[in-house]
C-alpha positions as CSV (number, residue, x, y, z in Angstrom):
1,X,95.8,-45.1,-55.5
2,X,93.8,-47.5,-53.1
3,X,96.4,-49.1,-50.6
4,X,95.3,-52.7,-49.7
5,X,95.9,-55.8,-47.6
6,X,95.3,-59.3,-49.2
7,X,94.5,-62.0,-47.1
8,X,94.5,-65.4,-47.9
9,X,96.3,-68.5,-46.6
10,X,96.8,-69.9,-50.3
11,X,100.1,-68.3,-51.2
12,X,99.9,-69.4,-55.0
13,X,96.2,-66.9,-55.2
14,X,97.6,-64.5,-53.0
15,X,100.3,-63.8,-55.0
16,X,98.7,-64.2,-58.1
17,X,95.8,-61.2,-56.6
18,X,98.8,-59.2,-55.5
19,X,100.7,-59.3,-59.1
20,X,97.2,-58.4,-60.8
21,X,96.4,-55.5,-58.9
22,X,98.9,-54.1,-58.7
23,X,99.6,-54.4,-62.6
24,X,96.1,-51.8,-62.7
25,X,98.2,-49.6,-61.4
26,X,95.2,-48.2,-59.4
27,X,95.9,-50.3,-56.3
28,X,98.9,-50.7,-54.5
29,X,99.2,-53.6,-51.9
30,X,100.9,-52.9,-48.5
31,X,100.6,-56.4,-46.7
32,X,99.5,-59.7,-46.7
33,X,98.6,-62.2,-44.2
34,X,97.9,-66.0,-44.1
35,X,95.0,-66.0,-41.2
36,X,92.7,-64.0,-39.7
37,X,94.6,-62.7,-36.9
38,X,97.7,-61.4,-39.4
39,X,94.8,-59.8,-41.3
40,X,93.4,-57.8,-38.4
41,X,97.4,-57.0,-36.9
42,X,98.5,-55.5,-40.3
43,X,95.4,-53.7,-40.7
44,X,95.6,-52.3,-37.4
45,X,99.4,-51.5,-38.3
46,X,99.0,-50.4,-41.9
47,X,95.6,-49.0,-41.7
48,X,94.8,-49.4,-45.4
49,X,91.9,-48.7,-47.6
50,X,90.9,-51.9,-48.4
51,X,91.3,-55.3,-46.9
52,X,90.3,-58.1,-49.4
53,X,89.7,-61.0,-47.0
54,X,89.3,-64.6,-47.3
55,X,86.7,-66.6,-45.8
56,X,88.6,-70.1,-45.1
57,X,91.6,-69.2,-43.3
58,X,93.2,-70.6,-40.3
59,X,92.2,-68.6,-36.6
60,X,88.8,-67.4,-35.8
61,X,85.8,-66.9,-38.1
62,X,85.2,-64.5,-40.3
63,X,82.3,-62.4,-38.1
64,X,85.1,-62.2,-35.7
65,X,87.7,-60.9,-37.9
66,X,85.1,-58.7,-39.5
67,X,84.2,-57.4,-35.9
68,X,88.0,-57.2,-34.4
69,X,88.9,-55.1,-37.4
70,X,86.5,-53.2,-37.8
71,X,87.2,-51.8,-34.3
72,X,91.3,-51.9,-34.9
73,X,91.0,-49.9,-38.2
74,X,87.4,-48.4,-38.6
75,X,88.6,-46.8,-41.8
76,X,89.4,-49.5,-43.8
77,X,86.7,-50.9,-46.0
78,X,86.4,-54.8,-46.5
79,X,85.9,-56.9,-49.3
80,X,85.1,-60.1,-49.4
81,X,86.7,-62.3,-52.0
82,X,85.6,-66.1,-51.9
83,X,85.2,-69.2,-54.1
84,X,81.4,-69.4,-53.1
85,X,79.0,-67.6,-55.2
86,X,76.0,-67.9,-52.6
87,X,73.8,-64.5,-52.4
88,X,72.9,-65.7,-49.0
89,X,76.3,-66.2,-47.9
90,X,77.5,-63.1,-49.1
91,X,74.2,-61.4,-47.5
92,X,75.1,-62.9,-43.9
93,X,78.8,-61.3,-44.7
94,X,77.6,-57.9,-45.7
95,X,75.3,-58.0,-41.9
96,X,78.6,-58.7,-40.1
97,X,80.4,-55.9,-41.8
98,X,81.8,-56.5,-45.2
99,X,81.5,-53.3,-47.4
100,X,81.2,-55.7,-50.5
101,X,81.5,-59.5,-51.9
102,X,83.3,-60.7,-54.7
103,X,83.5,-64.3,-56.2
104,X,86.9,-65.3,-56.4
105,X,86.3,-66.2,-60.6
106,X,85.5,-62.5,-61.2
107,X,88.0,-60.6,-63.8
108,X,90.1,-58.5,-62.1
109,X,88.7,-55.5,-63.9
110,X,85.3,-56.1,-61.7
111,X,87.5,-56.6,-58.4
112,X,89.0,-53.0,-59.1
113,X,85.6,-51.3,-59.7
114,X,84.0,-52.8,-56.8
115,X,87.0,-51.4,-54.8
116,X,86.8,-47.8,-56.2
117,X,82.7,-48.2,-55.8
118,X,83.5,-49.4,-51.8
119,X,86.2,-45.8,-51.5
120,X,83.8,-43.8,-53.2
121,X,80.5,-44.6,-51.5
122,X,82.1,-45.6,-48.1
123,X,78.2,-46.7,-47.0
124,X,77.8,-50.4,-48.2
125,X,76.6,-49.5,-51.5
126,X,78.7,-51.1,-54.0
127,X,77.6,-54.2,-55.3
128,X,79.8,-56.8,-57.3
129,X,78.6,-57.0,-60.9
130,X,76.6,-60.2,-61.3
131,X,72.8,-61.4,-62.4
132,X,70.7,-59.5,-60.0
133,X,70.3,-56.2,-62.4
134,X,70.0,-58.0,-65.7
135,X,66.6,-59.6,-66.4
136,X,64.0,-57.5,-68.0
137,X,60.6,-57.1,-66.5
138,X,59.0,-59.1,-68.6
139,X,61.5,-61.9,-67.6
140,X,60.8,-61.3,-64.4
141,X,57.0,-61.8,-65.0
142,X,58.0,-64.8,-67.1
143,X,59.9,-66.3,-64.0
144,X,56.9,-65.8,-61.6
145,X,54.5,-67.7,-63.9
146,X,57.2,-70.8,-63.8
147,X,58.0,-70.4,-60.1
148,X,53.6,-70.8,-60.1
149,X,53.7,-74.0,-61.9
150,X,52.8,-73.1,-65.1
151,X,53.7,-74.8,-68.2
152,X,55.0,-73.1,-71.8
153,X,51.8,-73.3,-73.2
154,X,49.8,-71.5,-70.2
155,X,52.3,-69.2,-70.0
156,X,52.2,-67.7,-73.7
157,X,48.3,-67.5,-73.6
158,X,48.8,-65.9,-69.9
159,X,51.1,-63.3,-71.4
160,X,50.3,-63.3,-74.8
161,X,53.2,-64.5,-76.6
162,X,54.2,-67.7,-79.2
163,X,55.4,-70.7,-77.3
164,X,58.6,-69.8,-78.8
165,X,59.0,-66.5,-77.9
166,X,58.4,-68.1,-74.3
167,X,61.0,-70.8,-75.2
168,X,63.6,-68.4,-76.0
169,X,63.2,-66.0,-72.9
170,X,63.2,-69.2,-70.9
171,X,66.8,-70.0,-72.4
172,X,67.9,-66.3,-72.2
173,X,67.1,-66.2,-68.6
174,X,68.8,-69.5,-67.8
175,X,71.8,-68.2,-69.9
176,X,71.9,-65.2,-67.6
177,X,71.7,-66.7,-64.3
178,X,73.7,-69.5,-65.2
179,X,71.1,-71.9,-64.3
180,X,70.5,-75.2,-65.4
181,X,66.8,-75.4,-66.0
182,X,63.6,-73.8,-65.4
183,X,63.3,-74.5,-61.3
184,X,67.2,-73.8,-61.2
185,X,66.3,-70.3,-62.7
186,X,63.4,-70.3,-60.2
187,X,66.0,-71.1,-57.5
188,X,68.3,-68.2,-58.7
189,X,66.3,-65.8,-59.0
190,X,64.6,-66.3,-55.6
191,X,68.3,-66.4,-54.1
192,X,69.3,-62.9,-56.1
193,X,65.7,-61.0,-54.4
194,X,64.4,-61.2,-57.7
195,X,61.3,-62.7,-56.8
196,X,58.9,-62.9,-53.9
């Protein structure tokens, strides 16, 4: 059973993350709190697992709530759970302490395994599920011709494949990063680390 604090000054999500995790029955949540500095005080009271944590709340700014609990309970782990999908973002989060990042659409199931991964590895290493691990290599490969300014046409006889075949990776990729067109893939995949 992973013990958690939810903080989050919208009461309608934070009760609405409360009822769903603790209907997986594999989390059970101890507090809540509305700012940052309620979030660090019942973390340092309740000393929980987890603290899923907000990054728009009233008081100070996230690297400092990050930073203040970290000292006031080093044992708990922190996820981030936010509306903004940025890998950047959730990069600069991760330096100033957060064990993990989660978009605030995710299903709940993907919330509860990132938690277990952030308990079980205890080091940074879980990942929310997302693109980064789900283009092939030759998408990949595909991707770096596009980000190089090459058209359909050059990039078939580059690789050897129908103009189709190039076509249909093209809208496979775009499908998979959620991207709107070729240079919005480009964009993506830059942001994700999958390309140089």
């Amino acid at each position: 059973m992973i013990r958690a604090v939810v903080a989050d000054d919208h009461a309608l999500f934070r009760a609405g993350l409360v009822s769903l995790l603790e209907a997986t029955v594999r989390v059970r949540v101890v507090g809540e709190a509305a700012d940052g500095d309620a979030a660090v005080a019942r973390c340092e009271r309740l000393r929980p697992d987890i603290l899923l944590l907000d990054v728009e709340m009233p008081g100070p700014a996230t690297s400092t709530v990050l930073a203040r609990t970290r000292r006031a309970a080093p044992g708990t782990r922190i996820v981030i759970v936010s509306m903004h999908a940025d890998h950047l973002l959730a990069k600069q989060w991760r330096s100033a302490g957060a064990d993990a990042v989660v978009a605030k659409s995710a299903p709940v199931g993907e919330l509860v395994t990132v938690l277990e991964q952030v308990i079980a590895f205890g080091d940074r290493r879980a990942e929310p599920a997302g693109p980064a691990g789900i283009l092939t290599v030759r998408q990949v490969e595909l991707l770096h011709f596009v980000a190089r300014g090459f058209t359909n046409p050059e990039i078939a006889r580059a690789l050897s494949l129908s103009p189709s075949t190039v076509k249909r990776h093209l809208a496979n990729i775009q499908a998979k990063l959620a991207s709107s067109s070729r240079l919005d893939s480009v964009r993506r995949a830059q942001m994700l680390g999958l390309l140089d």
